[in-house]
N, C-alpha and C positions, 0 to 999 in steps of 0.2 A: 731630524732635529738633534738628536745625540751628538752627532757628528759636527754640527754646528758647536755645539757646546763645547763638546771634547777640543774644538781648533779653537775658541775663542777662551779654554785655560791654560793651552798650551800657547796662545800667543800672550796673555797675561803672564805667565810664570816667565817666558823668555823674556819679557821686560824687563821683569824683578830679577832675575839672574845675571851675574856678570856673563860674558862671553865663555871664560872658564869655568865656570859654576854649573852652564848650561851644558857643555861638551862633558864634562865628567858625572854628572848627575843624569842626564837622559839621553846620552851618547856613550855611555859607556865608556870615556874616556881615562885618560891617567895624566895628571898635574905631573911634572919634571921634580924628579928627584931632590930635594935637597932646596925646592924653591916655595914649598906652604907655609905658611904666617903660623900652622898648629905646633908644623916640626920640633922646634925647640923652645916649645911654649910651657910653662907649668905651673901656671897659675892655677888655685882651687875652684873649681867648678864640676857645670855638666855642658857637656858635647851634645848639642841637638842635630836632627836633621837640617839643613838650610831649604830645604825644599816646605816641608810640612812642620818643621822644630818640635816633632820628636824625639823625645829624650834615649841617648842611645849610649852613652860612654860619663864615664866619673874621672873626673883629673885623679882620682888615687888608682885608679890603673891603668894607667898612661906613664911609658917607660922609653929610654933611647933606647933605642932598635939597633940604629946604626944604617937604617936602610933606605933613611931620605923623605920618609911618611910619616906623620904620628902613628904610633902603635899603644895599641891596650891590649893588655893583657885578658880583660872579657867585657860583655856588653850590662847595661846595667839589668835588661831580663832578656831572655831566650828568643819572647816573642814579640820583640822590638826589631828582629831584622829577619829576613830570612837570607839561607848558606843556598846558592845554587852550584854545579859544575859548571866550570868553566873551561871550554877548550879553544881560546883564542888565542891567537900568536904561537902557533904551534908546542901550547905549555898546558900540561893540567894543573889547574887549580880551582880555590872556592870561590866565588864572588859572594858579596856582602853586600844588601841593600834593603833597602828600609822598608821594613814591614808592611807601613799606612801606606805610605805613596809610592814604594818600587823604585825611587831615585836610589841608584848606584853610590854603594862609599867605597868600597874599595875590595879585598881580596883577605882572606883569615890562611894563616899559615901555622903547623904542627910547630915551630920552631921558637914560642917563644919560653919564657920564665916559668918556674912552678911556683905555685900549682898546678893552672891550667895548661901552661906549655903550647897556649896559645898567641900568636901573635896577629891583632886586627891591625891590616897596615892600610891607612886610611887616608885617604885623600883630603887635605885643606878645604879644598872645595867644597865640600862636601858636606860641611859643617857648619857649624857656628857653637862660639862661647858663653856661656852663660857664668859669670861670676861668683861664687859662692856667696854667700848672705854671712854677712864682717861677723854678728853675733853667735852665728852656727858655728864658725872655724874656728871664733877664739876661744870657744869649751874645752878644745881637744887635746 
């Protein structure tokens, strides 16, 4: 019966997911460089997961890269995503994905800004935007 269930959310969520959304998210994929709606996006908000809308990222650490991904500089807490190894495509690296539901965002590299000198370089896909609330951002 599990099994049942488990195939009847994962035919529900590939409904709800674009084509790309679904390959990047629970294929482990990677959206083409230089081609995500986040990339050069910086408008004030929060970054959720598009899968579960999990809140994962703050438009105030969210920086150009230069590498074709949005990037942030850290996550909004520790235990909103977890870091795995990653050894595909013959490259070490971290993978980054989402705590609650395990959809993939993207890859965290030692290279970015200080403080943290971190860079989460994140898949469009992967996301969605949540607008900041007009009366909160105009205090600041």
């Amino acid at each position: 019966m599990s099994e049942d269930m488990d195939d009847i959310k994962k035919n529900e969520l590939k409904n709800r997911l674009t084509s790309l959304q679904w390959h990047v998210t629970q294929e482990k994929g990677t959206e083409r460089p230089f081609t995500g709606c986040y990339n050069k996006f910086y408008e004030k908000g929060t970054y959720t997961c598009i899968v579960c809308d999990q809140e994962l990222f703050s438009s105030e650490t969210k920086y150009d890269s230069g590498c074709g991904w949005p990037a942030f500089n850290e996550v909004l807490d520790q235990g909103k995503i977890k870091l795995t190894k990653d050894t595909s495509n013959d490259m070490v690296r971290t993978e980054v994905t989402c705590s609650k539901c395990g959809g993939h965002l993207g890859h965290v590299f030692n290279d970015g800004p200080k403080p943290t000198r971190k860079r989460f370089c994140i898949n469009s896909a992967s996301i969605a935007f949540h607008e900041a609330d007009k009366e909160k951002t105009s205090d600041r």
